[in-house]
Structure formats: C-alpha cells, structure tokens
C-alpha positions in Angstrom: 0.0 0.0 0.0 1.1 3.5 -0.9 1.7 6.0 1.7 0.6 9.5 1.2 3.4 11.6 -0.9 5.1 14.0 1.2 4.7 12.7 4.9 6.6 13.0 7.5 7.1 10.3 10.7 8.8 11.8 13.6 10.1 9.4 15.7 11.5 10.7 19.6 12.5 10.1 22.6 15.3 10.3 25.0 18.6 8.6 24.3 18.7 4.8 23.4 15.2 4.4 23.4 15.5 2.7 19.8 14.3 5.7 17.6 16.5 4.7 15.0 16.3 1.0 15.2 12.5 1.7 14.6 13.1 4.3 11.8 15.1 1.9 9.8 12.8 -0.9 9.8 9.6 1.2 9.3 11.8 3.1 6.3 12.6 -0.7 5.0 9.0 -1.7 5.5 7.8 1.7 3.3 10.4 0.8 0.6 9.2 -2.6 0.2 6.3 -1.4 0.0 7.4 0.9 -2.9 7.1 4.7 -1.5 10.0 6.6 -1.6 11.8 7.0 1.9 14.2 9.3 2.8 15.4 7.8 6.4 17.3 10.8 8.7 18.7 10.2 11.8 19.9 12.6 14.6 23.5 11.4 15.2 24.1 11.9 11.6 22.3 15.2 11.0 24.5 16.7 14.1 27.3 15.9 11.8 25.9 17.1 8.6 25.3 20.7 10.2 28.4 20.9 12.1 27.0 20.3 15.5 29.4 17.8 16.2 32.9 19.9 15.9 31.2 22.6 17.7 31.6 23.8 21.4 29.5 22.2 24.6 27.5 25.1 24.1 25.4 24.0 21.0 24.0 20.4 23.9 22.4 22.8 26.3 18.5 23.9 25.6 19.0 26.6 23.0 21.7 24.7 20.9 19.8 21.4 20.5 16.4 23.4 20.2 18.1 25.4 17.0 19.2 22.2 15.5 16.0 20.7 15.8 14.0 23.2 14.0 16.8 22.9 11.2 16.0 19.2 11.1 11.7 20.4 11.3 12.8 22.7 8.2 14.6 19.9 6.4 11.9 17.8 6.4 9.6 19.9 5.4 11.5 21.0 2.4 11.8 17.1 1.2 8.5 16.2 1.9 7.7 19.2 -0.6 8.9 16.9 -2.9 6.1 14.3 -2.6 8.7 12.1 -0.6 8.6 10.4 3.4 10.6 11.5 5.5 11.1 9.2 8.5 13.1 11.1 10.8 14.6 9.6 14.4 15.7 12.1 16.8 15.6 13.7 20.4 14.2 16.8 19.4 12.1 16.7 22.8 11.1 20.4 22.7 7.2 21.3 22.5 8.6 24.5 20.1 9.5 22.1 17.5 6.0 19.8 18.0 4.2 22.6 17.8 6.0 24.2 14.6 5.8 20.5 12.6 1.8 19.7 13.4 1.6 23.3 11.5 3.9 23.0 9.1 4.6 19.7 7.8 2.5 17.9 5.6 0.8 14.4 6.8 2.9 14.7 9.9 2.8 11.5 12.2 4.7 12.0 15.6 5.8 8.5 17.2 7.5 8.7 21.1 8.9 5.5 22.2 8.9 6.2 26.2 11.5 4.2 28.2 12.1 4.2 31.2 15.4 5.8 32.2 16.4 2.4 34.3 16.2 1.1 31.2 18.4 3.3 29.0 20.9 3.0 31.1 20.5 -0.7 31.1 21.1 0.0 27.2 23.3 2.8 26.7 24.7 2.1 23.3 26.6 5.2 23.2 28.2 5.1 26.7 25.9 8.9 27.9 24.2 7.2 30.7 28.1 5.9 32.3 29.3 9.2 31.1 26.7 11.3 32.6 27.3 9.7 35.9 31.0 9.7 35.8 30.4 13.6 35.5 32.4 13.3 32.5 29.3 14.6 30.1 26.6 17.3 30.9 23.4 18.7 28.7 22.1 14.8 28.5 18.3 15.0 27.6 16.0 13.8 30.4 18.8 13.9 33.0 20.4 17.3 33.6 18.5 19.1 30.5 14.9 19.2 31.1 12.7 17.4 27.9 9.3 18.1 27.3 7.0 14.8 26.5 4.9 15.4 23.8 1.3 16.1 24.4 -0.1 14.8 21.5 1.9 12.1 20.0 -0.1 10.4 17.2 1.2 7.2 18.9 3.0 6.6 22.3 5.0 3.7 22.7 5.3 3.0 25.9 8.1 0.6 27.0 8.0 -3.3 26.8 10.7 -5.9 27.1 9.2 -8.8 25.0 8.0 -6.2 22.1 10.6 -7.0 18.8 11.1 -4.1 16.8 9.6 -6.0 13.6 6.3 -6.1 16.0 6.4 -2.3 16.4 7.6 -1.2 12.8 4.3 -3.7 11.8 2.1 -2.0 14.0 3.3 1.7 12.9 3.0 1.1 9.0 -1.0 -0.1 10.0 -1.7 2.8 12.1 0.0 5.0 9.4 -2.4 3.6 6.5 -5.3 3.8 8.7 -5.0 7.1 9.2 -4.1 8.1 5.5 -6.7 5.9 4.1 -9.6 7.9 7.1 
C-alpha cells in the first residue's frame, strides 16, 4: 500500500530508546512497499550541520532546540517533494511539536517512552556511564529538562518482550489507517 506523498514520521525520545532502530525498519517496511523513503537520523544530522565539531555550548537547551527546528525545516523541504521522510531524533522540545503539526505535511509524531532504568540498562553510546562519571553534561532527560509530547499520534510505551519488527508492523497499520480515514 502507498503511503501519502510527502509525509513526514517523527520518531523521539530520549537517548537509546530505539528511535533509529525503529526508523530503519519502518523506512525498510515503506520501501518494500514501494514509496519513496528518505530515512534521517539525529546522530548523523549533528554531523551534517556541524554540531558535532562545535563547542559544549550548541548540547544545552537553546543549541539542540536550534538544531531541531533545522531538522523540522529539512523535512519539510523534502516532503515538498512528494517524498517520506522518516526522521529519528531527540528533538524533545514542545517549540518544535508545535511548529511540525503546522507546518509539515501528513505529519505523524511516534515517542517511544522508556524508562530511564532502562536506557541505562542500554546505553549504546556510553551517555548514561558518562553522565554519571560527570564526565558529560546537557544529557536529555537527566540534567537538561525534555518536554514529553502532548499529542503524539502514537505513544510507545516501554516493553521488554516487544521486537522491533512487531512495532515497525504496528506503525505502517496505524499509518495507512490514518491516511486511508
């Protein structure tokens, strides 16, 4: 099935809560499908626009808030293009949920809620360890206040025995329900 041309799936939440675990296999599931996907992904959008060679400054509230809304614009500019965008990032910030529900076209907003316990359980990227080494500051949902979204087209809210194959499934129904309502 076809997914509406120029979408856009944001996918958030804090840290190693498996944003782009889930990105990639919903992007995989919309390809097989045969709509055109472009996948983006917060680590490697930091890079793209610098924010990684820059100072400690750009991690506090107002640096990651800026980059977010260049990720919000960037989307919105290749959706404009009749393609989906599935993007995975932090951008926990009601500014920037706020901005896409009025500016991006068929804009789905996914927030996979973990429990921090949980995340450091994880920690992929060694931020948790880091965090409480004192080695590492700014980290979302610790020492930088986040704010959940309000109105998240769909909350995911933590299980263990859920495979991400089972969640990617569930997302592609509840995205062609609501572009086929």
């Amino acid at each position: 099935m076809s997914f509406a041309r120029g979408s856009v799936v944001w996918i958030t939440g804090l840290s190693g809560a498996g944003k782009s675990t889930l990105g990639a296999a919903l992007a995989g599931r919309l390809r097989v499908t045969g709509n055109a996907v472009v996948l983006l992904d917060g680590d490697e959008l930091r890079e793209v626009f610098g924010a990684v060679a820059a100072n400690a400054q750009n991690h506090g509230r107002e640096g990651r808030l800026a980059l977010a809304m260049q990720y919000a614009h960037l989307c919105r500019v290749i959706a404009a293009q009749g393609l989906t965008v599935v993007i995975a990032t932090i951008s926990l910030f009601r500014e920037v949920y706020t901005w896409n529900r009025e500016n991006l076209p068929s804009y789905f907003e996914v927030y996979l809620k973990v429990p921090v316990e949980e995340l450091r359980r994880r920690d992929p990227k060694g931020i948790y360890r880091r965090f409480d080494a004192g080695e590492l500051s700014n980290v979302a949902g610790l020492d930088l206040p986040i704010d959940e979204p309000e109105a998240a087209d769909w909350v995911v809210e933590f299980t263990p025995e859920r495979s991400v194959a089972s969640l990617a499934e569930v997302l592609l129904n509840r995205l062609n329900v609501r572009n086929t309502a």
